[in-house]
C-alpha positions as CSV (number, residue, x, y, z in Angstrom):
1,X,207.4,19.2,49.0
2,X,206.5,18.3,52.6
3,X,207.4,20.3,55.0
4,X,206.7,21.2,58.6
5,X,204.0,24.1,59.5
6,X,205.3,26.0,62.6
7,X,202.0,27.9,63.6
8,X,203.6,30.1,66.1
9,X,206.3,31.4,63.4
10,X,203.0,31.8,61.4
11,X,200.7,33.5,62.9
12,X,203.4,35.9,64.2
13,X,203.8,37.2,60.6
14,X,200.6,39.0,60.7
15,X,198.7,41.0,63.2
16,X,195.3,42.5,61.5
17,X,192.0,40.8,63.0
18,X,189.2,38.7,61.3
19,X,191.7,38.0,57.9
20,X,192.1,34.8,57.8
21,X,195.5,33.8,55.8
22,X,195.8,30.0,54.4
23,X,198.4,28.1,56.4
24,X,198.1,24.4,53.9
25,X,195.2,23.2,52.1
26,X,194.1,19.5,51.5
27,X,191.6,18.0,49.5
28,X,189.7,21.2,48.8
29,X,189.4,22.5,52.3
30,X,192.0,25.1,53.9
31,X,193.3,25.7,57.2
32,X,193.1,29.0,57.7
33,X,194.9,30.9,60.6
34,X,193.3,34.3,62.0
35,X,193.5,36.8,64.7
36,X,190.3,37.9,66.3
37,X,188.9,40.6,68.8
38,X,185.5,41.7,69.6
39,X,182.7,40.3,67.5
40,X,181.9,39.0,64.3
41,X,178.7,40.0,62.1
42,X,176.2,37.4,62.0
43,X,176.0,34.6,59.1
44,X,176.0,31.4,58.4
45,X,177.6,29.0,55.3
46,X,174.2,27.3,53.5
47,X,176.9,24.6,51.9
48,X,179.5,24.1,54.5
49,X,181.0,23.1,57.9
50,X,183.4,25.2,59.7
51,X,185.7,24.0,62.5
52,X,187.3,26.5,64.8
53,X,190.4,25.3,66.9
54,X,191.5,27.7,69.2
55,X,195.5,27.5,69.4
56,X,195.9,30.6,71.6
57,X,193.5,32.8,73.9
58,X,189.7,32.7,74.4
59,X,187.6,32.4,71.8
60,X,183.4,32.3,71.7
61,X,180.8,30.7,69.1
62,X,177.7,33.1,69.4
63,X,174.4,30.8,67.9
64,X,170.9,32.7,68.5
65,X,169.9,30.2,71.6
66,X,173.4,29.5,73.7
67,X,177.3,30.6,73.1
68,X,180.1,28.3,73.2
69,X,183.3,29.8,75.2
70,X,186.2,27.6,73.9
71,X,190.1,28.1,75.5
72,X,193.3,27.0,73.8
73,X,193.2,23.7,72.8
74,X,189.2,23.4,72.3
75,X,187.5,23.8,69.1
76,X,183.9,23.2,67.9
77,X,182.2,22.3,64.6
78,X,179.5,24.5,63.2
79,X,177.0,22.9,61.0
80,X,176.3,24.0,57.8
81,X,173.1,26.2,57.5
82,X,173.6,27.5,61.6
83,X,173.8,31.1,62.1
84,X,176.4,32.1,64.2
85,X,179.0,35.0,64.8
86,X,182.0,34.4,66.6
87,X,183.8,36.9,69.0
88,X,186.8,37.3,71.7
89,X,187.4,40.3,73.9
90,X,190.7,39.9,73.7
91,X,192.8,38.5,71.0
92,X,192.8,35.1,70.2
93,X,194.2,33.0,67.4
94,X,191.7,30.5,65.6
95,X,193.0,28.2,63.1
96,X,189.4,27.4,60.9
97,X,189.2,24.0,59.0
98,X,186.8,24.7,56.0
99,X,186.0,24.3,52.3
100,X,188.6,26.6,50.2
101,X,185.4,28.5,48.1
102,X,184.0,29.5,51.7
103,X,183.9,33.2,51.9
104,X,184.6,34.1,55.8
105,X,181.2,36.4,55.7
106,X,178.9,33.8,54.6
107,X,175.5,35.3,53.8
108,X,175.9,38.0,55.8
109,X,176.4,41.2,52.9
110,X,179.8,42.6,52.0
111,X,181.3,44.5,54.8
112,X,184.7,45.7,56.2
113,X,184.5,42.4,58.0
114,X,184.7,40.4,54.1
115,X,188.4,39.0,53.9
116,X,190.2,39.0,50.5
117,X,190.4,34.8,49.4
118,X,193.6,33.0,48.5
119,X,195.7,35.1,51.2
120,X,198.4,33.0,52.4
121,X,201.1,32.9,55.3
């Protein structure tokens, strides 16, 4: 059934940081919601895209020659194969557009930092 997402009702039902939940999937990719603060380990996704919408807060795309600062409202494609880490130092909240096999960590090893997949809000 079709139903309406409300994304503030959402991401109000859970408050850990860099676990992303899925929100809706469609045609293999999720949306993912998450809550971030300070800075993600390094990685990158050798098969895939990611797209990072910021919905609230400031959020920041780290690559190895520039950074990216986006605000609510802004978001940014990564291309697959880029290193990157991603950061805020205060808490934002990111919805990510990506393929549902995509492990949040990438390449980087297993770490505190590796979400459990298939959580959903």
């Amino acid at each position: 059934m079709t139903a309406a997402i409300d994304l503030t009702e959402k991401f109000a039902a859970f408050s850990d940081h860099w676990r992303p939940r899925i929100a809706a999937q469609l045609n293999g990719q999720d949306v993912r919601l998450v809550k971030v603060q300070g800075v993600f380990p390094w990685h990158s996704h050798a098969d895939a895209e990611e797209m990072f919408l910021v919905w609230k807060g400031r959020f920041r795309v780290e690559f190895r020659d520039r950074i990216v600062s986006l605000d609510s409202g802004q978001f940014i494609v990564v291309p697959r194969g880029v290193e990157h880490r991603t950061a805020a130092d205060e808490e934002a909240e990111v919805m990510i557009f990506e393929p549902s096999e995509v492990i949040n960590t990438g390449d980087a090893p297993a770490s505190e930092f590796t979400a459990p997949s298939g959580q959903t809000v």
